[in-house]
C-alpha positions in Angstrom: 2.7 14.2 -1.8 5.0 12.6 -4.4 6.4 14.8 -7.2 5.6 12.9 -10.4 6.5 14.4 -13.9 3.4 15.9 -15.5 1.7 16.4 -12.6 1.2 19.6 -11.7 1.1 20.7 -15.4 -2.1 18.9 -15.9 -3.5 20.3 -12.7 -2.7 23.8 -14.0 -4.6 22.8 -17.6 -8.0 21.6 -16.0 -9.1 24.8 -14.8 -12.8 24.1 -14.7 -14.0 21.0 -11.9 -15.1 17.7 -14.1 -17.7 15.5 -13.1 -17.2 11.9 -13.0 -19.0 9.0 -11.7 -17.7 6.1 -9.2 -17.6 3.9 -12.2 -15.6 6.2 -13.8 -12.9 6.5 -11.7 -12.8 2.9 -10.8 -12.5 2.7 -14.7 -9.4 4.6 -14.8 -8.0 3.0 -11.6 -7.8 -0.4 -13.5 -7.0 1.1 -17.0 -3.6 0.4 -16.9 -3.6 -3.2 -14.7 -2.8 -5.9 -17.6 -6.2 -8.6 -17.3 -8.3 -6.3 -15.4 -10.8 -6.2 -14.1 -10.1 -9.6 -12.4 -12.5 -12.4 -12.5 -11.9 -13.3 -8.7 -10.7 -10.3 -6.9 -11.0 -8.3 -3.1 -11.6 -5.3 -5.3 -15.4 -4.1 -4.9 -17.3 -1.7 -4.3 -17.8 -2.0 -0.6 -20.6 1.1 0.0 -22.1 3.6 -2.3 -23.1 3.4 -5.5 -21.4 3.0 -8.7 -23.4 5.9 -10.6 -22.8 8.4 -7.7 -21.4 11.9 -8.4 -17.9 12.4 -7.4 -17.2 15.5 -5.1 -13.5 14.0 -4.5 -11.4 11.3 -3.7 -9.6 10.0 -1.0 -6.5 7.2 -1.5 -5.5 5.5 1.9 -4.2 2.5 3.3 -7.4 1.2 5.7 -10.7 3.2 5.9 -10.6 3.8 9.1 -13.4 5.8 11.2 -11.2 8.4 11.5 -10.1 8.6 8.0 -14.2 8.6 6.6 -14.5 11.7 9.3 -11.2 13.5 7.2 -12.8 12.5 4.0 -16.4 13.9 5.0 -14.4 17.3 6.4 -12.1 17.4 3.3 -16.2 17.3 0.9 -14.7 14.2 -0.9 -17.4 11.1 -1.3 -15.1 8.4 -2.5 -12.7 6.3 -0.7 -9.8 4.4 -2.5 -8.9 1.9 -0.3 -6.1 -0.9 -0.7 -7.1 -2.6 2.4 -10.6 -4.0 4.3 -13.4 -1.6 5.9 -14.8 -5.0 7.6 -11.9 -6.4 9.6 -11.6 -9.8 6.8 -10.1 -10.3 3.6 -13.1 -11.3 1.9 -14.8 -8.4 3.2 -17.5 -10.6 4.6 -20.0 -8.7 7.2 -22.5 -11.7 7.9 -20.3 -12.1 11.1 -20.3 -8.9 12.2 -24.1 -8.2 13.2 -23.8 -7.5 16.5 -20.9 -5.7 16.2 -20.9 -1.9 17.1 -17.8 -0.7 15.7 -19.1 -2.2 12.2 -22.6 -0.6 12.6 -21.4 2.8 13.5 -19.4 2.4 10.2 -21.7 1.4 8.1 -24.0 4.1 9.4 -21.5 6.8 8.5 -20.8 5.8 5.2 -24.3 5.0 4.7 -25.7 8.3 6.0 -22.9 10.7 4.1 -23.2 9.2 0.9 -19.4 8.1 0.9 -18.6 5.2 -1.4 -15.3 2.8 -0.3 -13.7 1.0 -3.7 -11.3 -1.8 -2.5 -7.9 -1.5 -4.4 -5.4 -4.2 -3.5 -5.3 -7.1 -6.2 -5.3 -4.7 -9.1 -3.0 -2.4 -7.7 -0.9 -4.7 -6.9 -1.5 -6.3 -10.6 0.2 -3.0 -11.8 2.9 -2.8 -13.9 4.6 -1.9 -12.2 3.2 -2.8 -8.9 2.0 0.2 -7.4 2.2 -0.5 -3.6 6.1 -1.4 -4.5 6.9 1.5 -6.6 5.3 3.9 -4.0 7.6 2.7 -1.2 10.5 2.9 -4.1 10.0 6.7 -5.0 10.0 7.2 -1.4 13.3 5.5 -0.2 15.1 6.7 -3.4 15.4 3.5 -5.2 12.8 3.6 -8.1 15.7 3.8 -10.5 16.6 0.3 -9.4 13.6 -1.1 -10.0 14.0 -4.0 -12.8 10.7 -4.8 -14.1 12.5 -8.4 -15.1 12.8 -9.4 -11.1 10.4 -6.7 -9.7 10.6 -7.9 -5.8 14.6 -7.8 -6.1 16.2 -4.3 -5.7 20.4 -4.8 -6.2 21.8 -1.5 -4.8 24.8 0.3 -6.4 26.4 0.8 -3.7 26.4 -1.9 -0.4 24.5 -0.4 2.4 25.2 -0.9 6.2 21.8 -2.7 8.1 21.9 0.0 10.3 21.8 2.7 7.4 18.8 1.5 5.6 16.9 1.0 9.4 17.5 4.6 9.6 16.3 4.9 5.7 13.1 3.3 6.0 11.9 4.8 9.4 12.6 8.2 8.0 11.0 8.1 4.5 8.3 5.7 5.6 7.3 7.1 8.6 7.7 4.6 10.5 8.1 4.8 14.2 10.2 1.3 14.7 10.8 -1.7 12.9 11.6 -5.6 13.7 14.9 -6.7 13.0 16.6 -10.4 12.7 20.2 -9.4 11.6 23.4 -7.7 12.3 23.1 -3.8 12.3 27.1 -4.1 10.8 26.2 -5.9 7.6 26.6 -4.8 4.3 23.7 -5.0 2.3 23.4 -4.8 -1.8 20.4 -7.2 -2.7 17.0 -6.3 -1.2 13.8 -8.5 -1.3 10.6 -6.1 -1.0 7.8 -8.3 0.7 5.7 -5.3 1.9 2.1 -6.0 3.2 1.7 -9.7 4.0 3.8 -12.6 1.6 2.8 -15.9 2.4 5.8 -17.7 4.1 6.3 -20.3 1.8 7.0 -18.0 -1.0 9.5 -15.8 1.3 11.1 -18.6 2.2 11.3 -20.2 -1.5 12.4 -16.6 -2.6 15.7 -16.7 0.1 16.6 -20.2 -1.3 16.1 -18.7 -4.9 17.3 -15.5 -4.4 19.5 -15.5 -1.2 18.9 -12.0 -0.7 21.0 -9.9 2.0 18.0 -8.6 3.0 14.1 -8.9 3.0 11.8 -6.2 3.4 8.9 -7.4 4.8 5.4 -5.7 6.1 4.5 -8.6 8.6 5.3 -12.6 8.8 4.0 -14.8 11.8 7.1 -15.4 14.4 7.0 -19.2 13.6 7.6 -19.1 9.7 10.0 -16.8 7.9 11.2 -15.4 11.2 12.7 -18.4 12.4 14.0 -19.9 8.8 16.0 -16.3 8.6 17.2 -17.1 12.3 18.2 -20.9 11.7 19.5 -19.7 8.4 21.7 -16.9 10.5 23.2 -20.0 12.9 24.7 -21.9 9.5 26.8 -18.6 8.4 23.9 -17.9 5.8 23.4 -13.9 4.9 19.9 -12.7 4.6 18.4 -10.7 7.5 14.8 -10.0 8.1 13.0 -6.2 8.9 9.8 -6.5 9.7 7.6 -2.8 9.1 4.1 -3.5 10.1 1.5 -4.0 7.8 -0.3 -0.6 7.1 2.6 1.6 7.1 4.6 -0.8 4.8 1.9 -0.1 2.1 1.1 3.3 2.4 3.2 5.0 0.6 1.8 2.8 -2.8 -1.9 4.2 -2.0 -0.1 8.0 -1.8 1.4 7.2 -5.4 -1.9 6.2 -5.7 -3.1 9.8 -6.2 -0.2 11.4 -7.8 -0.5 8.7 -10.6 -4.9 9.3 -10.9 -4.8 13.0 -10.6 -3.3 13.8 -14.0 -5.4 11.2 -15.7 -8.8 12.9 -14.0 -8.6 16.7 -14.5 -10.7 18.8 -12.3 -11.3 16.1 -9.9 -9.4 16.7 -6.1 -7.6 13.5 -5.3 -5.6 13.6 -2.1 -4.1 10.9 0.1 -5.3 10.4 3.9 -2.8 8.5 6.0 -4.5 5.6 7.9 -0.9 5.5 9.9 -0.1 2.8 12.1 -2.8 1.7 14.6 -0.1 0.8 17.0 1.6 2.7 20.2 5.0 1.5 20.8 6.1 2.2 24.6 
């Protein structure tokens, strides 16, 4: 887990277990998120109940079956989630009833008591935003963050391609990554577009911007993958690495719990990797 000032101090000082509600802890996941809670937002409660007991919670990236199962064996009841349980954005399940996969979910939540809170608009809504900041602490560049231009990281030192490849597959975990550029250039000015950005602001953001380089969790092949290729043919500088979706944002939901645990004493928060869902061969 991340090492966050303050910390382990305050896990020290609550010596005796606290009980708290779901609505409770929701409450203090959205304390510090200007505007929230959000009149239109993915963030809801997607199973349990919002006056259930808290045994412990559990920050990850998807709820996945096998991360519930950790959860149930770890005697935590409460899932943080930044991303779907139900396959959608909107979290919509009218589609899915003949599916197995979401009845054999909804049957294990359902018959362990576990509640799943959807995290991803508000946490993002953070100041600063937490899935960002996550990823920052991890690859050593949280001192460059500039809450000013908070998607544009500006390096003190240029950085080869190849050196920040090798970076973000070892602090991310992540097993490979996509690349449009060339391994030999030097990069200073970094575009963070973890998760999914919508190609039209990518692609508005090089023209603005003209980053070296752009960060990104996933893009379809036909958008800002082929603008960063056309724009590579005219002499123009900014490359493309592509992470994958869940492992670009997991790191935010493990900053996730180091920035809850101190503000909820006696409560066991601990991050469960979802990890990528992907073998690569």
């Amino acid at each position: 887990m991340i090492a966050l000032p303050g910390v382990g101090l305050a896990q020290k000082l609550s010596a005796a277990p606290a009980a708290y509600t779901v609505k409770q802890v929701i409450d203090m996941l959205l304390s510090e998120t200007p505007n929230a809670p959000f009149p239109r937002t993915v963030d809801q409660l997607r199973s349990g109940s919002l006056d259930q007991e808290v045994t412990g919670v559990v920050t990850t990236m998807f709820p996945t079956i096998e991360v519930i199962n950790k959860t149930i064996k770890a005697g935590a009841n409460f899932i943080v989630a930044h991303e779907t349980p139900f396959y959608n954005n909107e979290d919509q399940t009218d589609w899915l009833k003949d599916d197995e996969a979401y009845h054999y979910k909804v049957d294990l939540l359902n018959k362990n008591k576990i509640a799943i809170f959807r995290f991803h608009d508000q946490w993002h809504g953070h100041r600063p935003d937490g899935i960002a900041m996550g990823n920052l602490i991890k690859l050593g560049w949280e001192k460059y963050y500039d809450a000013a231009s908070p998607r544009m990281i500006t390096l003190p030192q240029p950085m080869s391609l190849q050196s920040i490849v090798t970076l973000v597959k070892k602090k991310l975990d992540i097993p490979s990554v996509r690349l449009v550029g060339d391994l030999k250039q030097p990069v200073s000015t970094v575009y963070l577009a973890f998760g999914y950005m919508d190609s039209k602001a990518q692609i508005a953001a090089i023209d603005k911007n003209k980053p070296d380089l752009i960060l990104s969790g996933e893009t379809r092949e036909w958008e800002t993958v082929e603008r960063v290729r056309d724009g590579q043919a005219m002499g123009l500088k900014t490359s493309l690495m592509v992470l994958s979706h869940s492992v670009s944002e997991e790191a935010g939901m493990e900053y996730c719990a180091n920035w809850l645990q101190p503000k909820l004493p006696g409560l066991k928060i601990t991050h469960i990797a979802s990890g990528t869902p992907f073998q690569y061969l």
